[in-house]
ROZASE-155938 format. One record per residue (C-alpha): residue in three letters; z, x, y. Coordinates in steps of 0.25 Angstrom, whole numbers. Layout:
<rs>
+------+-------+-------+-------+
| rest |    up |  east | north |
+------+-------+-------+-------+
|  ALA |     Z |     X |     Y |
...
+------+-------+-------+-------+
</rs>
This chain:
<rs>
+------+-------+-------+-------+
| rest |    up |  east | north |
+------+-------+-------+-------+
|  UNK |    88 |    32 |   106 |
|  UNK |    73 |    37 |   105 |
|  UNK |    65 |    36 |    93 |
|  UNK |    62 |    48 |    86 |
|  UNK |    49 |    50 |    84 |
|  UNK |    41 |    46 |    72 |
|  UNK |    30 |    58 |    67 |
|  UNK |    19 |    56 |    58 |
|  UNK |    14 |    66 |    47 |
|  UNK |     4 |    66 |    36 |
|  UNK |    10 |    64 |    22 |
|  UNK |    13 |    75 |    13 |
|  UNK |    14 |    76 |    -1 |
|  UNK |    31 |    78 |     2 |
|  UNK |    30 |    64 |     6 |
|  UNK |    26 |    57 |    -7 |
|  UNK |    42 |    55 |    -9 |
|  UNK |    44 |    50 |     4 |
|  UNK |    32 |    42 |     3 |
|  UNK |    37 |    36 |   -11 |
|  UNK |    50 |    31 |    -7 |
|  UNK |    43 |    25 |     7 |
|  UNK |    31 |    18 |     0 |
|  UNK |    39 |    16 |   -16 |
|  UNK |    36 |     0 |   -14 |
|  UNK |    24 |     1 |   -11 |
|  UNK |    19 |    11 |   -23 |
|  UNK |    15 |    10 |   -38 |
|  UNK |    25 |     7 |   -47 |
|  UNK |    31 |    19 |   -55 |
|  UNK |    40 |    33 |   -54 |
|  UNK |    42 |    39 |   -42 |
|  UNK |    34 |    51 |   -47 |
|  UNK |    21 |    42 |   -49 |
|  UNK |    22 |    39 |   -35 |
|  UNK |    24 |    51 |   -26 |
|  UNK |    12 |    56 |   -35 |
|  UNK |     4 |    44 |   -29 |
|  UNK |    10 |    45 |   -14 |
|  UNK |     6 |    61 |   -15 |
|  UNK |    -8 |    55 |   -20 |
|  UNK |    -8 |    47 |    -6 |
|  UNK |    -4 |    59 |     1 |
|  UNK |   -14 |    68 |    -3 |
|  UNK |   -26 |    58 |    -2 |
|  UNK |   -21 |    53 |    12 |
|  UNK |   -21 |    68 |    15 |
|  UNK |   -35 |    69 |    11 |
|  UNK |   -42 |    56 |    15 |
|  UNK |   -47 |    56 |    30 |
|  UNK |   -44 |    42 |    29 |
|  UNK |   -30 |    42 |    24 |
|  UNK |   -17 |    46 |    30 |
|  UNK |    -2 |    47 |    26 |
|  UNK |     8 |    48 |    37 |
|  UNK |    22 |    49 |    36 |
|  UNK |    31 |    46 |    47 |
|  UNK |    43 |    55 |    51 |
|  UNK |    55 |    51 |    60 |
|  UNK |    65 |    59 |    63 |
|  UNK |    59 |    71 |    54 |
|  UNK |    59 |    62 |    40 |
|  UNK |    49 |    53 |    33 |
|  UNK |    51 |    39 |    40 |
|  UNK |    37 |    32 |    34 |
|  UNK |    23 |    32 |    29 |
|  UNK |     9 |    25 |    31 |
|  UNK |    -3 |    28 |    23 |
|  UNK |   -16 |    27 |    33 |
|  UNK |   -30 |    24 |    26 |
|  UNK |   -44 |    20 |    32 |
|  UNK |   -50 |     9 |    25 |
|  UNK |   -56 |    -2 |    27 |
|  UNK |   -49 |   -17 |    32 |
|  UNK |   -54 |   -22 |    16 |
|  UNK |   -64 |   -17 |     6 |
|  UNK |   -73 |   -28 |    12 |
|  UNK |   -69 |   -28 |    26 |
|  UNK |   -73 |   -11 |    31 |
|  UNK |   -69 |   -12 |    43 |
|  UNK |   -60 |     1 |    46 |
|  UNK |   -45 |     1 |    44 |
|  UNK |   -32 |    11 |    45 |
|  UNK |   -23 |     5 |    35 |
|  UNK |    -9 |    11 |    34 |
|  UNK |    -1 |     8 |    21 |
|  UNK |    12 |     8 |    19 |
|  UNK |    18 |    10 |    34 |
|  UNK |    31 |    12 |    29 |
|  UNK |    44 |    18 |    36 |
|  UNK |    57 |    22 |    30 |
|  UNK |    67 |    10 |    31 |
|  UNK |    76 |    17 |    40 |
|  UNK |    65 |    22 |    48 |
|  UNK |    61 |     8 |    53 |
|  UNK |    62 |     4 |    68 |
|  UNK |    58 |    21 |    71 |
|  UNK |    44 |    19 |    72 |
|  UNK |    39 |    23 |    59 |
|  UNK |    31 |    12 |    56 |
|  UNK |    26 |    13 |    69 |
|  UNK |    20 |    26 |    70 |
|  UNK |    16 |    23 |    56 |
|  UNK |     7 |    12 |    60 |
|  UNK |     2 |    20 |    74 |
|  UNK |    -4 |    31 |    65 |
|  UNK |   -13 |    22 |    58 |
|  UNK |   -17 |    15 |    72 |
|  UNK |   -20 |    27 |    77 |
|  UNK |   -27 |    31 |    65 |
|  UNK |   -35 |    19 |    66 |
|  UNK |   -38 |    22 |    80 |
|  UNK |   -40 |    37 |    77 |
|  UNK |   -52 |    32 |    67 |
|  UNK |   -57 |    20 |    73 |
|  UNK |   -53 |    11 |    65 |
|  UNK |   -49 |    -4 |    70 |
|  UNK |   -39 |    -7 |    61 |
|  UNK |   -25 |    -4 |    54 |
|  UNK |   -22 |   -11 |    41 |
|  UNK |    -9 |   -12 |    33 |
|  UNK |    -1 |   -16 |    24 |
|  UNK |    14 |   -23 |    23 |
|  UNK |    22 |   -26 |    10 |
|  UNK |    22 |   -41 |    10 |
|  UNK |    36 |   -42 |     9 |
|  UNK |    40 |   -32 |    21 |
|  UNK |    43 |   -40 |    32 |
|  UNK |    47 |   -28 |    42 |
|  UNK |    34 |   -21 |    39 |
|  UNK |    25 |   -36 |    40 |
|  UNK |    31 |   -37 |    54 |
|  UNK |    30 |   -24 |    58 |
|  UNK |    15 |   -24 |    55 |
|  UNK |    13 |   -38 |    62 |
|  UNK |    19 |   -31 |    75 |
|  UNK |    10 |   -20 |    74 |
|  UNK |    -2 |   -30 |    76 |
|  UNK |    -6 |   -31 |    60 |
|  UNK |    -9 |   -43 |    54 |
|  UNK |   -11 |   -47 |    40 |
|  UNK |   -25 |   -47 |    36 |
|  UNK |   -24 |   -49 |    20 |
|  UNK |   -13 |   -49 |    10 |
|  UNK |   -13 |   -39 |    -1 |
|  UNK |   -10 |   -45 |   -15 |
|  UNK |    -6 |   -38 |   -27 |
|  UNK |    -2 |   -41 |   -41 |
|  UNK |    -5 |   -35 |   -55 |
|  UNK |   -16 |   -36 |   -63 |
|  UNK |   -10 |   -43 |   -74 |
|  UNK |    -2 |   -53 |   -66 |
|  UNK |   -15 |   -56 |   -59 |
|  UNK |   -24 |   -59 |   -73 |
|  UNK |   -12 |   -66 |   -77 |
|  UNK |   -13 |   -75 |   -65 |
|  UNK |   -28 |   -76 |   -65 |
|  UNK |   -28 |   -80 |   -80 |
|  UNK |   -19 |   -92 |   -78 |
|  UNK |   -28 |   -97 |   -66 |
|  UNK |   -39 |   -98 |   -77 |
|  UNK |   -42 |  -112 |   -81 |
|  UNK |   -36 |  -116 |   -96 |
|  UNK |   -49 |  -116 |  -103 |
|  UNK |   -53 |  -101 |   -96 |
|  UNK |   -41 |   -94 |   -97 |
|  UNK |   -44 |   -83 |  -108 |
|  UNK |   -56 |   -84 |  -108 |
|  UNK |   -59 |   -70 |  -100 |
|  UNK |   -61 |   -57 |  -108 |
|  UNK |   -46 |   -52 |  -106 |
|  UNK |   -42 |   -65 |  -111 |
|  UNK |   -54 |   -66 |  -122 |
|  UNK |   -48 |   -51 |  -125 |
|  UNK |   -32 |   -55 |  -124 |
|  UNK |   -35 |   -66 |  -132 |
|  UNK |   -43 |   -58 |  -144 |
|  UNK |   -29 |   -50 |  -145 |
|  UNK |   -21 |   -60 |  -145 |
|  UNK |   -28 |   -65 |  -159 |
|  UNK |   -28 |   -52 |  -164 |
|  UNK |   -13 |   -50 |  -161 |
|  UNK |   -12 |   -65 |  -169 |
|  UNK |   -21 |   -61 |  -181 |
|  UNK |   -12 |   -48 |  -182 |
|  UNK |     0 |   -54 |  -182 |
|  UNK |    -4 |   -64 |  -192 |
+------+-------+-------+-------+
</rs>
């Protein structure tokens, strides 16, 4: 049994819904609206951007993945030139066909086309499947990504502060002052 073959395509705005129910765990939280408006956002500046591309791959005549390709730089202080591809994703029946493959292959020869020494991506943490398939591939972890809200941070960050310090920062000088007010009005 051969393989059929796996084309690739720039993305249109008809794939914001394909796009959606590939990439929904890595988006912003909210409705489904909210984000095939921000995958068509992605579409179109891809579409613009000389240093953007969105492919989609095909297999047998229907959508089987996605990868976004950007130039960038290996970190905001390190400007070597790099081609990252975000999200190389394929659909989960659409593994072992060579999706992710040719996924990866069009940001090397990307690279290549432009120059550029390096590819960079990314792997949700908890994917072993795509950790592995990256590692065979040649990429190695450089850094890891670390992520958490604002509020869980200063909560964190406030209860690292010595006793005597803690409250002592505006915010705290500010949550405080309410705190008293709050009181005085109840009282």
């Amino acid at each position: 049994m051969s393989r059929s073959p796996v084309t690739l395509r720039t993305a249109s705005e008809e794939d914001a819904l394909f796009l959606v129910e590939l990439w929904e765990p890595y988006l912003r939280r909210g409705d489904r609206e909210d984000q095939v408006a921000d995958l068509e956002r992605v579409i179109k500046e891809s579409a613009a951007s000389p240093e953007q591309r969105l492919l989609i791959a095909d297999h047998d005549g229907r959508p089987a993945g996605a990868v976004l390709l950007c130039v960038a730089t290996l970190s905001p202080i390190n400007l070597e030139p790099v081609v990252q591809f975000h999200s190389p994703t394929v659909v989960p029946d659409m593994r072992r066909h060579g999706v992710g493959r040719t996924l990866v292959e069009a940001a090397v020869a990307w690279a290549e086309d432009l120059g550029i020494p390096h590819v960079a991506t990314e792997a949700s943490a908890t994917s072993r499947d795509a950790n592995r398939f990256m590692a065979r591939l040649a990429l190695r972890p450089q850094a890891v990504l670390r992520a958490a809200t604002t509020h869980a941070i200063r909560t964190k960050v406030e209860a690292q502060r010595p006793a005597t310090e803690r409250g002592r920062s505006a915010r705290g000088q500010m949550l405080a002052a309410r705190r008293s007010l709050r009181r005085q009005q109840a009282g």
